[in-house]
PDB file of N, CA, C, O and CB in Angstrom:
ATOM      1  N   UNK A   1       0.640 -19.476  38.264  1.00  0.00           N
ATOM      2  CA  UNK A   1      -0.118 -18.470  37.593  1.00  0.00           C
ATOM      3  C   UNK A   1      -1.304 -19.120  36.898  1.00  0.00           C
ATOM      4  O   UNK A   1      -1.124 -20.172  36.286  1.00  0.00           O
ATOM      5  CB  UNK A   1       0.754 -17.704  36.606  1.00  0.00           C
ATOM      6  N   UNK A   2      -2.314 -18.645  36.948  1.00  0.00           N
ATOM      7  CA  UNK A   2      -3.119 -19.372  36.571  1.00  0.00           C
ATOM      8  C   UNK A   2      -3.660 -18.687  34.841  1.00  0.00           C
ATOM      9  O   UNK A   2      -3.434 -17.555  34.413  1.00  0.00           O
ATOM     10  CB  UNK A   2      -4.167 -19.463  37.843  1.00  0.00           C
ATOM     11  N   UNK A   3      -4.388 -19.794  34.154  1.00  0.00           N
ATOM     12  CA  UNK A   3      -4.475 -19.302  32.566  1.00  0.00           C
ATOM     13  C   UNK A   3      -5.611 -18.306  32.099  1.00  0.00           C
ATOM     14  O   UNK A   3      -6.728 -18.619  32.508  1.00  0.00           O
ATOM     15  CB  UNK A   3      -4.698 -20.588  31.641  1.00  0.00           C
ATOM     16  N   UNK A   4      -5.555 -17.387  31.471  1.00  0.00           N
ATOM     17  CA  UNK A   4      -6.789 -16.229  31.572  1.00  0.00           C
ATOM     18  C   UNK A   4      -7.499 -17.120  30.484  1.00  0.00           C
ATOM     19  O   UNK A   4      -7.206 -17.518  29.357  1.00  0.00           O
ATOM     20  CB  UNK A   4      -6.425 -14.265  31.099  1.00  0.00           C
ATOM     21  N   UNK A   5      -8.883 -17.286  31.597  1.00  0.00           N
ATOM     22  CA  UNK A   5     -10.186 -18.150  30.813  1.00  0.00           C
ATOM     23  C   UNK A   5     -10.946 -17.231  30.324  1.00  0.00           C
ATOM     24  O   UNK A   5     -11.679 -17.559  29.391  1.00  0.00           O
ATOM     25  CB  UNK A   5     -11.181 -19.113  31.713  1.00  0.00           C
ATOM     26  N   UNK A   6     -10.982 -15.706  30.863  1.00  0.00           N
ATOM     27  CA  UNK A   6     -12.088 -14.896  30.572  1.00  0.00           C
ATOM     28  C   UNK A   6     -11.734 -14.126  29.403  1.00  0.00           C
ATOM     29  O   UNK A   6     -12.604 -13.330  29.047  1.00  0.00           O
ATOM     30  CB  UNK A   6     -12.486 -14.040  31.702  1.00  0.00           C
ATOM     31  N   UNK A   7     -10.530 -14.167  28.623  1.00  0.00           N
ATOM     32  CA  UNK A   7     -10.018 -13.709  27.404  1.00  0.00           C
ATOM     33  C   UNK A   7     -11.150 -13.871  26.194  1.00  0.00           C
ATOM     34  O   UNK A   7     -11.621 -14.982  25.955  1.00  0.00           O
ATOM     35  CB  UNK A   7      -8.677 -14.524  27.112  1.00  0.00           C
ATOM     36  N   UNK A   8     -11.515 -12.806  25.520  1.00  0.00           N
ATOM     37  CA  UNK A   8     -11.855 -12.566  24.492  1.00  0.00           C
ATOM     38  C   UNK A   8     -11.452 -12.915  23.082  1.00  0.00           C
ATOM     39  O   UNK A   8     -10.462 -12.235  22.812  1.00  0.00           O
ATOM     40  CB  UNK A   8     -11.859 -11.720  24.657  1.00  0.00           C
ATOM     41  N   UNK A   9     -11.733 -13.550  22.242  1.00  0.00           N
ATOM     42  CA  UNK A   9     -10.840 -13.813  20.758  1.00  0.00           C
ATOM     43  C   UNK A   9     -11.465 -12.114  20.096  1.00  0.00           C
ATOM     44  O   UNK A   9     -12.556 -11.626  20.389  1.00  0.00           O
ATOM     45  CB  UNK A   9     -11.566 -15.765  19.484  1.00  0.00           C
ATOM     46  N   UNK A  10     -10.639 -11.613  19.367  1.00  0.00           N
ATOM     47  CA  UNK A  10     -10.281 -10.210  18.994  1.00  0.00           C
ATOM     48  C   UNK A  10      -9.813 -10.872  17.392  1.00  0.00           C
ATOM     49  O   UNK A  10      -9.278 -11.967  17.217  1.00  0.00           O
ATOM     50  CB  UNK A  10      -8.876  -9.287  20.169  1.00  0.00           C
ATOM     51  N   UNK A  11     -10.218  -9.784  16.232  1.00  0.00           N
ATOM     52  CA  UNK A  11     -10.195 -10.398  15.006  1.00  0.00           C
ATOM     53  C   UNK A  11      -8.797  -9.620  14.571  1.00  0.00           C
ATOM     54  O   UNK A  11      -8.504  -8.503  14.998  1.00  0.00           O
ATOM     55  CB  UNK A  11     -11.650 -10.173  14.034  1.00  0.00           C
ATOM     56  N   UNK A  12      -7.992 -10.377  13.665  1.00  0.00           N
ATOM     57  CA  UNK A  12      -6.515  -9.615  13.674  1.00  0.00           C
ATOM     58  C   UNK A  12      -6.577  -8.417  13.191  1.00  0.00           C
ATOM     59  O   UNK A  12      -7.527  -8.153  12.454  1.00  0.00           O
ATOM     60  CB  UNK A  12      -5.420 -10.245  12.882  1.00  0.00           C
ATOM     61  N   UNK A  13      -5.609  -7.429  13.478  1.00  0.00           N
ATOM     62  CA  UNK A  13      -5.605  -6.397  12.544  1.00  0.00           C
ATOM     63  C   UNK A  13      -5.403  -6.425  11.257  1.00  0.00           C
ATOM     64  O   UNK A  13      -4.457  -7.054  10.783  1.00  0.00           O
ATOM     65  CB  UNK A  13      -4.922  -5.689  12.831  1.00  0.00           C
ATOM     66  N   UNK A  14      -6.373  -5.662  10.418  1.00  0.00           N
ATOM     67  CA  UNK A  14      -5.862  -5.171   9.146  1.00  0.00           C
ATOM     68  C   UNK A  14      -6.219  -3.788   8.908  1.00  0.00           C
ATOM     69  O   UNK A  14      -7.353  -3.328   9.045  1.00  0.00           O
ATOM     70  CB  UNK A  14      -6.337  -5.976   8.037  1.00  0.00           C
ATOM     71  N   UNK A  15      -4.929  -2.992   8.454  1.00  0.00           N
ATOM     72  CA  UNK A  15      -5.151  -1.493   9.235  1.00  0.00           C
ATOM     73  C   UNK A  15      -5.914  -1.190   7.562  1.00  0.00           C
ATOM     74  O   UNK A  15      -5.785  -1.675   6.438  1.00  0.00           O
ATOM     75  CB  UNK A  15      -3.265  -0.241   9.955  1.00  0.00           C
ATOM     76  N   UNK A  16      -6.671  -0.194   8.152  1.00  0.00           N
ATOM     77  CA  UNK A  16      -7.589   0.355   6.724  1.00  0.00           C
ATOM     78  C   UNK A  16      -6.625   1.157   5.724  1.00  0.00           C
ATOM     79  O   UNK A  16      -5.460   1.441   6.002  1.00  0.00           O
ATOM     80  CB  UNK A  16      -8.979   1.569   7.191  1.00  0.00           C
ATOM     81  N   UNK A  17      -7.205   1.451   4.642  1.00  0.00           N
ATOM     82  CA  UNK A  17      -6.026   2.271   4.162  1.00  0.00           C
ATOM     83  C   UNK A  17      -6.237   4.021   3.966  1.00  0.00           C
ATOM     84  O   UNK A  17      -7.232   4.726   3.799  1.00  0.00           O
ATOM     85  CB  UNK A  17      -5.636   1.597   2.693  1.00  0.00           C
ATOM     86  N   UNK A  18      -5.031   4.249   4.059  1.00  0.00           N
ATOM     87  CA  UNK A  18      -5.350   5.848   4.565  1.00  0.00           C
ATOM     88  C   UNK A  18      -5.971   6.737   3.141  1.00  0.00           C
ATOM     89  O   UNK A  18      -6.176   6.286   2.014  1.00  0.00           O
ATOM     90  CB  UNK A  18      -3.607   6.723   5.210  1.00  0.00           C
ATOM     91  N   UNK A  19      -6.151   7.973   3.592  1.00  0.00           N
ATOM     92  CA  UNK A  19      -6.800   8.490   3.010  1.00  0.00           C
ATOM     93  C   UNK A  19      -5.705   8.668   1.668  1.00  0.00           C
ATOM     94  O   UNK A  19      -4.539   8.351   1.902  1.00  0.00           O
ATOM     95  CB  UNK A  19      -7.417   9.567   3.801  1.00  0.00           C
ATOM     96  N   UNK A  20      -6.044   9.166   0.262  1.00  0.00           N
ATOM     97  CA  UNK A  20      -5.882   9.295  -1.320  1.00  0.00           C
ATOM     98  C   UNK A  20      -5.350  10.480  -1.685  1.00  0.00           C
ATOM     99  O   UNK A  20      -6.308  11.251  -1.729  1.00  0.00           O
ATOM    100  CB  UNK A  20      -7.145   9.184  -2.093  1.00  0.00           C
ATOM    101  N   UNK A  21      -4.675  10.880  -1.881  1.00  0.00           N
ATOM    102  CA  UNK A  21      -4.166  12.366  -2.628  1.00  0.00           C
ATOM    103  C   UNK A  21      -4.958  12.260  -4.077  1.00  0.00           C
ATOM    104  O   UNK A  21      -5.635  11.296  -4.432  1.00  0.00           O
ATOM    105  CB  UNK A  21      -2.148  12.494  -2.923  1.00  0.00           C
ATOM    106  N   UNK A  22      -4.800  13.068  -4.583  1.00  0.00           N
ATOM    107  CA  UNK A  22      -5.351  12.845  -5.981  1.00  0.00           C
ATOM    108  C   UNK A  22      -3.984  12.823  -7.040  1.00  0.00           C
ATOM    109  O   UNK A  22      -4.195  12.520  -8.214  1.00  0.00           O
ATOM    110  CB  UNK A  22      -6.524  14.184  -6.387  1.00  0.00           C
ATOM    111  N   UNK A  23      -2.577  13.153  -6.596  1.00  0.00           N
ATOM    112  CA  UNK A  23      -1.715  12.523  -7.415  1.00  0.00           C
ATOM    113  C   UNK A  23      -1.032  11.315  -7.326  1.00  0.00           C
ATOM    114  O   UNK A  23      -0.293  10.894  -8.216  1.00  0.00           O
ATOM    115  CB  UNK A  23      -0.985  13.190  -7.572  1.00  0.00           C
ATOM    116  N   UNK A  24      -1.342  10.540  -5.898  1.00  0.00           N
ATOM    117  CA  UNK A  24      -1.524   9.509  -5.593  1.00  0.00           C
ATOM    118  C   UNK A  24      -1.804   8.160  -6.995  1.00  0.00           C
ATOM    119  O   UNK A  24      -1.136   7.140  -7.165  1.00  0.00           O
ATOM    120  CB  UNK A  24      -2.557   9.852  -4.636  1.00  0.00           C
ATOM    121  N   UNK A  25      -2.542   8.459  -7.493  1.00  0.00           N
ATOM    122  CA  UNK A  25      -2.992   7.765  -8.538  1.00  0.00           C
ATOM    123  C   UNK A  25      -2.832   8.016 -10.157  1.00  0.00           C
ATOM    124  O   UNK A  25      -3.373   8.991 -10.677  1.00  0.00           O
ATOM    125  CB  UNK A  25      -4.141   7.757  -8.255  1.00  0.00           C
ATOM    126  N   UNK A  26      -2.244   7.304 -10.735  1.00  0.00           N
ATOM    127  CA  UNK A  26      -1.869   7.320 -12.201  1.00  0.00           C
ATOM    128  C   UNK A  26      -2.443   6.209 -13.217  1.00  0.00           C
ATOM    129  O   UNK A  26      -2.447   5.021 -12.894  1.00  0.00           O
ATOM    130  CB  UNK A  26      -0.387   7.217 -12.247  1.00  0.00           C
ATOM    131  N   UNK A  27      -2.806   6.543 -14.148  1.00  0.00           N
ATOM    132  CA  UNK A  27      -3.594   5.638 -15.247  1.00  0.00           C
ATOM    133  C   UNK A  27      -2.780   5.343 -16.176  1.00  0.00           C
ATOM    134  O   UNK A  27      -2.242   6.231 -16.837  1.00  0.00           O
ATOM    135  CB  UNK A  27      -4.783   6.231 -15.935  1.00  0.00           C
ATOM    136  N   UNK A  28      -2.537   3.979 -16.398  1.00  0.00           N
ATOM    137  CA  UNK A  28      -1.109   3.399 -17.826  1.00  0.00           C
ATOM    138  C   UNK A  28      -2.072   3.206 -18.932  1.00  0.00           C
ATOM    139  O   UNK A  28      -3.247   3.289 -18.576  1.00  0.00           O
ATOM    140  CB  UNK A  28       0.011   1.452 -17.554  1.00  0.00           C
ATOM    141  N   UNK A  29      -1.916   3.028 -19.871  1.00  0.00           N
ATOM    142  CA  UNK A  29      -2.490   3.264 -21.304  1.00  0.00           C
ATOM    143  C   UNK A  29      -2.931   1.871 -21.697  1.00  0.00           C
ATOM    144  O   UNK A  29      -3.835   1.547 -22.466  1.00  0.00           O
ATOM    145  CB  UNK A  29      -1.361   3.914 -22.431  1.00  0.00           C
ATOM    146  N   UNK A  30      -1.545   0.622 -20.542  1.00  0.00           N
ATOM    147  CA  UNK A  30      -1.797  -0.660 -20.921  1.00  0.00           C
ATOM    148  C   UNK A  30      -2.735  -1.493 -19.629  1.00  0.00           C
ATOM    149  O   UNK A  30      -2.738  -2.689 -19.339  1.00  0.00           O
ATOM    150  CB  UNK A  30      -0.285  -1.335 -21.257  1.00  0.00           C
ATOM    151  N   UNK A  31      -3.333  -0.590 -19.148  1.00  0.00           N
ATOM    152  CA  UNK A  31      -4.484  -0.911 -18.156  1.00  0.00           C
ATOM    153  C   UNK A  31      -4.069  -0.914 -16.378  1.00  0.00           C
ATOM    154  O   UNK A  31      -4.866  -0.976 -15.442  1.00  0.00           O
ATOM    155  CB  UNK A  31      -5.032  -2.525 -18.633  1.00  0.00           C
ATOM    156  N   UNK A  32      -2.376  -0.815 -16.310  1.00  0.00           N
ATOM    157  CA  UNK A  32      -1.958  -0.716 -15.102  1.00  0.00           C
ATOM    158  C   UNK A  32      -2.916   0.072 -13.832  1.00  0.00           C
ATOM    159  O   UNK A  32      -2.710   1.245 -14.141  1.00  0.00           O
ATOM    160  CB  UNK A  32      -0.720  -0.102 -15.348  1.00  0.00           C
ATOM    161  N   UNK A  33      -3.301   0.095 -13.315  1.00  0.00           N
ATOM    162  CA  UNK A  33      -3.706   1.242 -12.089  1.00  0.00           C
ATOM    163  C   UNK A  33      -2.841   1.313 -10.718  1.00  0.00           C
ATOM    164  O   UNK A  33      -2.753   0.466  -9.830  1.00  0.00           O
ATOM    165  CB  UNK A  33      -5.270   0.914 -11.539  1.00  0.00           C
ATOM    166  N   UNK A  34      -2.133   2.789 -10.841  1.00  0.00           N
ATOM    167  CA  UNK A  34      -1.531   2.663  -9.520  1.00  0.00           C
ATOM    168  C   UNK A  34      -1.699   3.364  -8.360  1.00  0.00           C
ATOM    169  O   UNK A  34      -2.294   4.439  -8.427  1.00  0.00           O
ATOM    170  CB  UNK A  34      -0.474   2.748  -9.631  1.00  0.00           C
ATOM    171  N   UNK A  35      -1.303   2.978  -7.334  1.00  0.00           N
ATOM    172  CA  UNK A  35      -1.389   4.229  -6.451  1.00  0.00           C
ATOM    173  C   UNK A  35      -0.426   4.051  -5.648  1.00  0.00           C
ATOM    174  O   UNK A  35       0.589   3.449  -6.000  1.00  0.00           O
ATOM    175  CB  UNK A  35      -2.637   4.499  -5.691  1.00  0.00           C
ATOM    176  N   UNK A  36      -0.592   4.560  -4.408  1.00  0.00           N
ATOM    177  CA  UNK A  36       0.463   4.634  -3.166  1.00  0.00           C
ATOM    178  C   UNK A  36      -0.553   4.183  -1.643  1.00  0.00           C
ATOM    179  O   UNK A  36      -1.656   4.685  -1.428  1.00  0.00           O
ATOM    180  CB  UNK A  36       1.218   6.591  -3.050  1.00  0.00           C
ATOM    181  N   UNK A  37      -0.005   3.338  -0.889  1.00  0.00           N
ATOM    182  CA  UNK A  37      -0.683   2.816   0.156  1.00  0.00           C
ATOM    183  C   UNK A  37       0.435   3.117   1.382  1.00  0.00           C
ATOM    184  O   UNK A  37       1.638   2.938   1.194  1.00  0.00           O
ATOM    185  CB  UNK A  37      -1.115   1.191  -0.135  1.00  0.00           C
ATOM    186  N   UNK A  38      -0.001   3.497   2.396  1.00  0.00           N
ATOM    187  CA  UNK A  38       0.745   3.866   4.058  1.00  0.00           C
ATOM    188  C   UNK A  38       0.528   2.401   4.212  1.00  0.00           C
ATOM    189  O   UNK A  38      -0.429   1.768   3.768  1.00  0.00           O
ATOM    190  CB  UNK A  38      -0.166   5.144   5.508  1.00  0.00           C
ATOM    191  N   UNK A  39       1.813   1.815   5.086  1.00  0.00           N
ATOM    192  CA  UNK A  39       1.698   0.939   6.228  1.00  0.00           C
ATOM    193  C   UNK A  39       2.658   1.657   6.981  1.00  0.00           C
ATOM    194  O   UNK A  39       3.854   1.739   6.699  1.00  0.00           O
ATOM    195  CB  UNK A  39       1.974  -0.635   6.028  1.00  0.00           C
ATOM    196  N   UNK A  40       1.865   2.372   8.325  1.00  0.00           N
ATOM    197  CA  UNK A  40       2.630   2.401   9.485  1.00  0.00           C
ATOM    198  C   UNK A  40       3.164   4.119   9.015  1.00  0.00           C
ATOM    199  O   UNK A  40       2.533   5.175   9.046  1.00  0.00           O
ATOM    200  CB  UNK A  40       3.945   0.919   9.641  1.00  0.00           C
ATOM    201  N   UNK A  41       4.643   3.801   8.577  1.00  0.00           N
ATOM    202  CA  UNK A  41       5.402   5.258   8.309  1.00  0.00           C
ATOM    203  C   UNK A  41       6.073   5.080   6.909  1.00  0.00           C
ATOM    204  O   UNK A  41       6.773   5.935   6.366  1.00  0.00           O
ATOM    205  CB  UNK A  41       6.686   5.667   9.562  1.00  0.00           C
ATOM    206  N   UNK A  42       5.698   3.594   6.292  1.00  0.00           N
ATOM    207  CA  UNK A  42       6.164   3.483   5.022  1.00  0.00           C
ATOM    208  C   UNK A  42       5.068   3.591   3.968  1.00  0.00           C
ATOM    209  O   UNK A  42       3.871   3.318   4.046  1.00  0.00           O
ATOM    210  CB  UNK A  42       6.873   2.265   4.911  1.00  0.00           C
ATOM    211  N   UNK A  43       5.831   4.080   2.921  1.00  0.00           N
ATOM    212  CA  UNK A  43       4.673   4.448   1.929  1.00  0.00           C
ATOM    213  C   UNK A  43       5.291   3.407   0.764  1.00  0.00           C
ATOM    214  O   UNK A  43       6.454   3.276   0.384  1.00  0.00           O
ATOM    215  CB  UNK A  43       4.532   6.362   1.425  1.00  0.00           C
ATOM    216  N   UNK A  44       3.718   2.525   0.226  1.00  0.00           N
ATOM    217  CA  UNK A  44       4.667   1.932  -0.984  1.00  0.00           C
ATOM    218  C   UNK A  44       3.588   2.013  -2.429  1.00  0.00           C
ATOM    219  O   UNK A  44       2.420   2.400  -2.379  1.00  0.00           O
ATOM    220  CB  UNK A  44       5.233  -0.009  -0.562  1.00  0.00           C
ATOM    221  N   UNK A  45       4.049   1.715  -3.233  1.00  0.00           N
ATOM    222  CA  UNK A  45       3.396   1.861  -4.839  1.00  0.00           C
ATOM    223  C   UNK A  45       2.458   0.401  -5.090  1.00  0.00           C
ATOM    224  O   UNK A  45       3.024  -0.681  -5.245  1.00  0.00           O
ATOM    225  CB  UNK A  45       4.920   1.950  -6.251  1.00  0.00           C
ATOM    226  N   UNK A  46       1.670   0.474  -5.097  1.00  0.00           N
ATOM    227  CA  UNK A  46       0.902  -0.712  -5.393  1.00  0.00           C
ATOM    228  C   UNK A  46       0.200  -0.657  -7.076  1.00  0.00           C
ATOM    229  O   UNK A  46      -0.361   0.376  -7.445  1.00  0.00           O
ATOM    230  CB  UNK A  46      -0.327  -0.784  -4.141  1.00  0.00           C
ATOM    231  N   UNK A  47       0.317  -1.954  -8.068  1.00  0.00           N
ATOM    232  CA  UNK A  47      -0.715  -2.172  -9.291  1.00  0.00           C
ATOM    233  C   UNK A  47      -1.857  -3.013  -9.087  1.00  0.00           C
ATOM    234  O   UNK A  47      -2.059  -4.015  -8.401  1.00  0.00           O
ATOM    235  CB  UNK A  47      -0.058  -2.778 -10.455  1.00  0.00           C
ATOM    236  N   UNK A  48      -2.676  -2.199 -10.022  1.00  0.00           N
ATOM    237  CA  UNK A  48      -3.505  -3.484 -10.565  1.00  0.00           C
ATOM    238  C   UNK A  48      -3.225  -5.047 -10.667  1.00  0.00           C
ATOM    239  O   UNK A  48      -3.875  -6.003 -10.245  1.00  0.00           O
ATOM    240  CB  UNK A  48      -3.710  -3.230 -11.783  1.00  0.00           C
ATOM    241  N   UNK A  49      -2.396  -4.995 -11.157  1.00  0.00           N
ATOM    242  CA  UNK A  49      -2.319  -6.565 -11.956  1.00  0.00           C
ATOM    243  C   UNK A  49      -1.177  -7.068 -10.568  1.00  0.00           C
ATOM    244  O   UNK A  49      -0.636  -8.161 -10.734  1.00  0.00           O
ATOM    245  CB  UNK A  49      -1.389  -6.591 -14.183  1.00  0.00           C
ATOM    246  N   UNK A  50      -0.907  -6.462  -9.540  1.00  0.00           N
ATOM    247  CA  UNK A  50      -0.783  -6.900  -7.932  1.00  0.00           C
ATOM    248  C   UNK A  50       0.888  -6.686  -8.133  1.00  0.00           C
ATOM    249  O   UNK A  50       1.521  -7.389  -7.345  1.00  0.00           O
ATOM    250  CB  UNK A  50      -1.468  -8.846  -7.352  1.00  0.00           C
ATOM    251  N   UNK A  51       1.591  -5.994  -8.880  1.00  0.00           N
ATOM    252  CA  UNK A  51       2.958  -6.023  -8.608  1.00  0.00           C
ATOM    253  C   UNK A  51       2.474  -4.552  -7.259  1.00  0.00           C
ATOM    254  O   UNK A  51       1.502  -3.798  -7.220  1.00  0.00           O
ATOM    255  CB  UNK A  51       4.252  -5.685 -10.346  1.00  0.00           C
ATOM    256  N   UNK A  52       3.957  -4.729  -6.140  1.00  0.00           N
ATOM    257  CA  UNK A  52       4.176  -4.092  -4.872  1.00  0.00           C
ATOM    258  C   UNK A  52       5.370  -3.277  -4.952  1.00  0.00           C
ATOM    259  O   UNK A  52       6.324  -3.905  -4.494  1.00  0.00           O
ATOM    260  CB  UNK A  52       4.286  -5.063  -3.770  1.00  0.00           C
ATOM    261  N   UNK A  53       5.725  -1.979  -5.405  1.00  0.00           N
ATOM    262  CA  UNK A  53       7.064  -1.700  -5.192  1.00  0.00           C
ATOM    263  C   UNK A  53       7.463  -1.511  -3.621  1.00  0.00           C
ATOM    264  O   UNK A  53       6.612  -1.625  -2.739  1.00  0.00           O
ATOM    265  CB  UNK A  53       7.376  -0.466  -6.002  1.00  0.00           C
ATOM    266  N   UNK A  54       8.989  -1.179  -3.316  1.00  0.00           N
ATOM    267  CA  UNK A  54       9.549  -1.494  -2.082  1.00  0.00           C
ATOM    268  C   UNK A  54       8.484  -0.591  -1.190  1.00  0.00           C
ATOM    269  O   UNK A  54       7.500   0.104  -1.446  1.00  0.00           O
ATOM    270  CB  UNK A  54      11.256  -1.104  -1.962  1.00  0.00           C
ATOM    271  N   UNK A  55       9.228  -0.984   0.011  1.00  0.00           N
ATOM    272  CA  UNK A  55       8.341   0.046   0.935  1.00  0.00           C
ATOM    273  C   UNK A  55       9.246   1.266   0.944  1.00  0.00           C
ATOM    274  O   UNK A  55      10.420   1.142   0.595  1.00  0.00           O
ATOM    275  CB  UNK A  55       8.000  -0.519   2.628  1.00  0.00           C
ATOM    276  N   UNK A  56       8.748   2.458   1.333  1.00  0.00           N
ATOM    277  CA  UNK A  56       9.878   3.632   1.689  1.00  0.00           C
ATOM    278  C   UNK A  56       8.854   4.768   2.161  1.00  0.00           C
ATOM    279  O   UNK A  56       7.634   4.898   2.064  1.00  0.00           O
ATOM    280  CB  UNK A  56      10.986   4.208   0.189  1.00  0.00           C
ATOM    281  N   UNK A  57      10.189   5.754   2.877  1.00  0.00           N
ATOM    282  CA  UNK A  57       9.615   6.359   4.062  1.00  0.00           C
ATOM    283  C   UNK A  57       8.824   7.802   3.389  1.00  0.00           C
ATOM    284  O   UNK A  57       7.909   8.389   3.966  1.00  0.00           O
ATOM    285  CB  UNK A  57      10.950   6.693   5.303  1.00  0.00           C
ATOM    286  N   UNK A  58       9.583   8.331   1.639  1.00  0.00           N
ATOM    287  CA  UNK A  58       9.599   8.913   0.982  1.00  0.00           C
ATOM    288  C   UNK A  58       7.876   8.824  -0.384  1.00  0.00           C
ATOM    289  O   UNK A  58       8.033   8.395  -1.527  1.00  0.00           O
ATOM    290  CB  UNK A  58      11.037   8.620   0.764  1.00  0.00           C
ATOM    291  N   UNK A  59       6.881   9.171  -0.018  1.00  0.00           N
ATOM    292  CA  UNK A  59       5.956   9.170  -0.741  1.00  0.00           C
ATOM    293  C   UNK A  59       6.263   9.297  -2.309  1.00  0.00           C
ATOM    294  O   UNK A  59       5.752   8.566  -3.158  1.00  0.00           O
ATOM    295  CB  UNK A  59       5.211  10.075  -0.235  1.00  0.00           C
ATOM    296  N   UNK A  60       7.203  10.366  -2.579  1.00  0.00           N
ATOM    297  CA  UNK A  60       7.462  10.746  -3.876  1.00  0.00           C
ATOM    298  C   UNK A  60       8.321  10.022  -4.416  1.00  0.00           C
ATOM    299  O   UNK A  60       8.527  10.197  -5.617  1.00  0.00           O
ATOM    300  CB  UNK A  60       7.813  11.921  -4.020  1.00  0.00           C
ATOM    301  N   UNK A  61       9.147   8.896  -3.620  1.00  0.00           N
ATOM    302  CA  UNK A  61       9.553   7.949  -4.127  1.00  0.00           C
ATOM    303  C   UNK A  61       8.807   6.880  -5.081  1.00  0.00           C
ATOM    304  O   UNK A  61       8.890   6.523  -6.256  1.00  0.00           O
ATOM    305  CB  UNK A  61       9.976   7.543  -3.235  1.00  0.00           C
ATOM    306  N   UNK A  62       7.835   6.479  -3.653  1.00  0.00           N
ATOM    307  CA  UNK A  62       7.144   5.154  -3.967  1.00  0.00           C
ATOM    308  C   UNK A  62       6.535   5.873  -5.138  1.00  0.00           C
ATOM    309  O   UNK A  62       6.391   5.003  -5.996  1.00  0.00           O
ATOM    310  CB  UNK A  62       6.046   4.372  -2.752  1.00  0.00           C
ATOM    311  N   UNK A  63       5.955   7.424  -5.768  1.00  0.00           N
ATOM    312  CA  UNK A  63       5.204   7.784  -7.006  1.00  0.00           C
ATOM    313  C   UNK A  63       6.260   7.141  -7.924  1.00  0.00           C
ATOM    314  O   UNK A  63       5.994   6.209  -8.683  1.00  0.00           O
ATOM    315  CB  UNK A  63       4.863   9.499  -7.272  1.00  0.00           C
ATOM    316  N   UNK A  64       7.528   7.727  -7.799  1.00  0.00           N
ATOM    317  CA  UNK A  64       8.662   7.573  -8.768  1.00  0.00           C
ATOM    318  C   UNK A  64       8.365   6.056  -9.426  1.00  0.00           C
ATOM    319  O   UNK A  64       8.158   5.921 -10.631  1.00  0.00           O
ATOM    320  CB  UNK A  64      10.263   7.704  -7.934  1.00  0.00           C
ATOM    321  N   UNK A  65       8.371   4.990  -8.529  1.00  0.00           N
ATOM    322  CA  UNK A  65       8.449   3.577  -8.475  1.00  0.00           C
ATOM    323  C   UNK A  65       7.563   3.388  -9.286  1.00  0.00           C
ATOM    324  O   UNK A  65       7.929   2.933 -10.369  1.00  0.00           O
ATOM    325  CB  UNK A  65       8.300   2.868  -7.268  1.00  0.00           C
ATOM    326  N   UNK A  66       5.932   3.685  -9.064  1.00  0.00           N
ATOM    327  CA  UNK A  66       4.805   3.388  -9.702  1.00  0.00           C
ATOM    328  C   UNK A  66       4.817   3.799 -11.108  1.00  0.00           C
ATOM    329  O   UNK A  66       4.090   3.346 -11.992  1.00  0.00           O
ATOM    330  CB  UNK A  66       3.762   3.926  -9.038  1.00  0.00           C
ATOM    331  N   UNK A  67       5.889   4.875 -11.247  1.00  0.00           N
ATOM    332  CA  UNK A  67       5.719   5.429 -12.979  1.00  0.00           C
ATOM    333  C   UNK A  67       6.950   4.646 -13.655  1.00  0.00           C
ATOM    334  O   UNK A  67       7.013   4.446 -14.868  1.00  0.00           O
ATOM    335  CB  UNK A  67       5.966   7.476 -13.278  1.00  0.00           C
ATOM    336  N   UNK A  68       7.759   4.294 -12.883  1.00  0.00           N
ATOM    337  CA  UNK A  68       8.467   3.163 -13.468  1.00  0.00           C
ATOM    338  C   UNK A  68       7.955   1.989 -13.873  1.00  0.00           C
ATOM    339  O   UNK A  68       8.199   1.407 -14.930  1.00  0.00           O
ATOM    340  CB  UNK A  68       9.278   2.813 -12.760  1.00  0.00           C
ATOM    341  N   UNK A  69       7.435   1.749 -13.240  1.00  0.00           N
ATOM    342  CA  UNK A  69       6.207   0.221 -13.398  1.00  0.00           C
ATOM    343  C   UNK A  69       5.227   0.428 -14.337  1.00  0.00           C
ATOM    344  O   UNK A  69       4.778  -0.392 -15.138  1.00  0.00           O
ATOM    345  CB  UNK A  69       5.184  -0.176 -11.959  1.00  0.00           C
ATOM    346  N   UNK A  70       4.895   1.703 -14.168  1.00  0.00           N
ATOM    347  CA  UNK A  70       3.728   1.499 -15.861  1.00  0.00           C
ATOM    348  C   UNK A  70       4.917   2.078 -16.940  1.00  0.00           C
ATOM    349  O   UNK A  70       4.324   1.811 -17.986  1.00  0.00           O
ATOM    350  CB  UNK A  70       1.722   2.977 -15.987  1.00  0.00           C
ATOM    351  N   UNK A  71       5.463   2.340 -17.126  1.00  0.00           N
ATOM    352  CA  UNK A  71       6.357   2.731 -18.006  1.00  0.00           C
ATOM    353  C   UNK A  71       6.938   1.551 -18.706  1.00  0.00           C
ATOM    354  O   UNK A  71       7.263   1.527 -19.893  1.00  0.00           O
ATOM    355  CB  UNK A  71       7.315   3.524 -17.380  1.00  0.00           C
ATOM    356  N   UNK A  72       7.037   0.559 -17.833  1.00  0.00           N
ATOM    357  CA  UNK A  72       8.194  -0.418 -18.124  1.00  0.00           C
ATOM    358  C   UNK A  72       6.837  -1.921 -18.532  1.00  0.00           C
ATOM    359  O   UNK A  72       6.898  -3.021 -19.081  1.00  0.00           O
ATOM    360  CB  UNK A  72       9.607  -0.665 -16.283  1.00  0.00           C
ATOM    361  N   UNK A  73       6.140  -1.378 -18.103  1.00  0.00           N
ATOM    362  CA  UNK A  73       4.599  -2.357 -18.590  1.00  0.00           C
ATOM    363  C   UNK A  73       4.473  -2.456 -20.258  1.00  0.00           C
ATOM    364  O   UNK A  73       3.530  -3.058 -20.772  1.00  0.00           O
ATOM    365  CB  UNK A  73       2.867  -1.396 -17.981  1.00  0.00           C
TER     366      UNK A  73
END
C-alpha cells in the first residue's frame, strides 16, 4: 500500500461554543461569572476563575452546579 503524499495537514478541531440562553448566565457578588457550555450532548457549568463542573446530559443540572459554585465561593 503505498503512503498518501497528497494529504493535507487540517488544523484540529475546536468546536465553537454554542449559542447563550440568557439564564444560562449568573453573576456572584464575589466576582464568579458563570455559565453553561455544550460539548457534543453534554452540557457543563463553567467559572471565571476556571473551576469546570461535571459534564451532564441535563442543562438544568449543570445551572444547579454553577449556583452551587458561586454560593459556596
Amino acid at each position: 500500500m503505498d503512503p498518501h503524499t497528497k494529504a493535507t495537514q487540517v488544523a484540529p478541531f475546536a468546536p465553537a461554543p454554542g449559542p447563550r440562553h440568557p439564564a444560562d448566565t449568573a453573576q456572584a457578588p464575589a466576582g464568579h461569572t458563570t455559565s453553561t457550555a455544550e460539548r457534543g450532548s453534554f452540557c457543563l457549568a463553567v467559572c471565571s476563575c476556571g473551576w469546570t463542573g461535571p459534564a451532564r446530559r441535563s442543562r438544568d443540572l449543570a445551572r444547579r452546579d454553577a449556583t452551587r459554585h458561586t454560593s459556596a465561593a
